[in-house]
C-alpha positions in Angstrom: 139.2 84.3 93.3 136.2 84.4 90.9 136.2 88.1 89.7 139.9 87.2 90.0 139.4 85.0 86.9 137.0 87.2 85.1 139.6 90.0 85.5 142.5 87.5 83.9 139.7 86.6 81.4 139.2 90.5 80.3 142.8 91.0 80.3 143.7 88.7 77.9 140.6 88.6 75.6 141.4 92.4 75.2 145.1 91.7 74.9 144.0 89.4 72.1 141.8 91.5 70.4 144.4 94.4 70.6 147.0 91.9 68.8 144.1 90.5 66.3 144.4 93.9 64.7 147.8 94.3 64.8 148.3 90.3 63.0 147.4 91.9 59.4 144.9 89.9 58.5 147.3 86.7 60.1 149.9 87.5 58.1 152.2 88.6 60.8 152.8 85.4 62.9 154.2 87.2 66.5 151.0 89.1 66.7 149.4 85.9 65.3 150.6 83.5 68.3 149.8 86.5 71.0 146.5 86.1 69.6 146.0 82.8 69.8 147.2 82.9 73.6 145.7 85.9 74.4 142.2 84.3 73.6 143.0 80.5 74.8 143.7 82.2 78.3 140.5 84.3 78.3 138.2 81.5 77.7 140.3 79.0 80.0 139.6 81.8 83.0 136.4 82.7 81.8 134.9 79.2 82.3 136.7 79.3 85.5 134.4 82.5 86.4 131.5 80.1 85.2 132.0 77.9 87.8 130.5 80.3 90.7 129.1 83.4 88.9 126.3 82.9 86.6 126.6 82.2 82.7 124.6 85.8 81.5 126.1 88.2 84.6 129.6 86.5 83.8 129.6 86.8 80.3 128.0 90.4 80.3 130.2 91.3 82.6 133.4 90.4 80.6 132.2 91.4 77.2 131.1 94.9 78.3 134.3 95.8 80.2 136.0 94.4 76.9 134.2 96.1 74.1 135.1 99.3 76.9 138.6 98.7 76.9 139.2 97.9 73.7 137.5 101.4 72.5 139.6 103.2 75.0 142.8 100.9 73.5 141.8 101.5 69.7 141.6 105.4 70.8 144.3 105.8 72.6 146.8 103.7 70.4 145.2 103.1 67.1 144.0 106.2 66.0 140.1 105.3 66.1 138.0 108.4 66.9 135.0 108.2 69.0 132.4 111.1 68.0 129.5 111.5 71.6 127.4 108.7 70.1 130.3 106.5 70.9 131.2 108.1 74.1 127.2 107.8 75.3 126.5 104.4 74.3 130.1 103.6 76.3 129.3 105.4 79.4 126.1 103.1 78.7 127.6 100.0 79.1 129.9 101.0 82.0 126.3 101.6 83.8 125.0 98.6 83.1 127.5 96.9 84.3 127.4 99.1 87.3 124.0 98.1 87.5 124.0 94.5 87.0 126.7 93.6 89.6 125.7 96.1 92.3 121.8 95.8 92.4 120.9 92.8 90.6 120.1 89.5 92.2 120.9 87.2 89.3 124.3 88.5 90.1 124.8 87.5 93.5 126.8 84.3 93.5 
């Protein structure tokens, strides 16, 4: 159930994040509440995670699968371009997060 959690943490800290944009600065309150949800959930199943997998793996873990998605999100949706530095320094992260849960030790629970 832990990487359950994490996964439920990602989703909604990206959902969040996502709606963060589209709040306006907070001046649109339905984006505004999805926010506020979106991130209350993410940290309520992220200490979850922190209950079995260790603080640094866990919270590397979630943040570089969320700065991922929300890239692919603010491409796909918003507009946002991402030149090769981008896509480099992305394909980065997805390896070392590949790295960190497949060979490392500190990440075995």
């Amino acid at each position: 159930m832990t990487y359950v959690y994490l996964f439920i943490a990602i989703a909604s800290e990206v959902c969040a994040t996502t709606f963060l944009k589209l709040s306006e600065g907070f001046t649109k309150p339905m984006p505004l509440i999805v926010t506020a949800l979106g991130y209350g959930l993410a940290f309520y199943f992220l200490s979850l995670t922190l209950k079995t997998i260790p603080t640094g793996v866990a919270y590397a873990i979630w943040s570089g699968v969320g700065i991922v998605l929300i890239a692919a999100i603010a491409w796909l949706f918003q507009g946002q371009r991402l030149d090769a530095a981008a896509v480099i320094g992305i394909a980065l992260i997805i390896a070392g997060i590949v790295v960190m849960t497949a060979l490392s030790k500190a990440a075995a629970h």
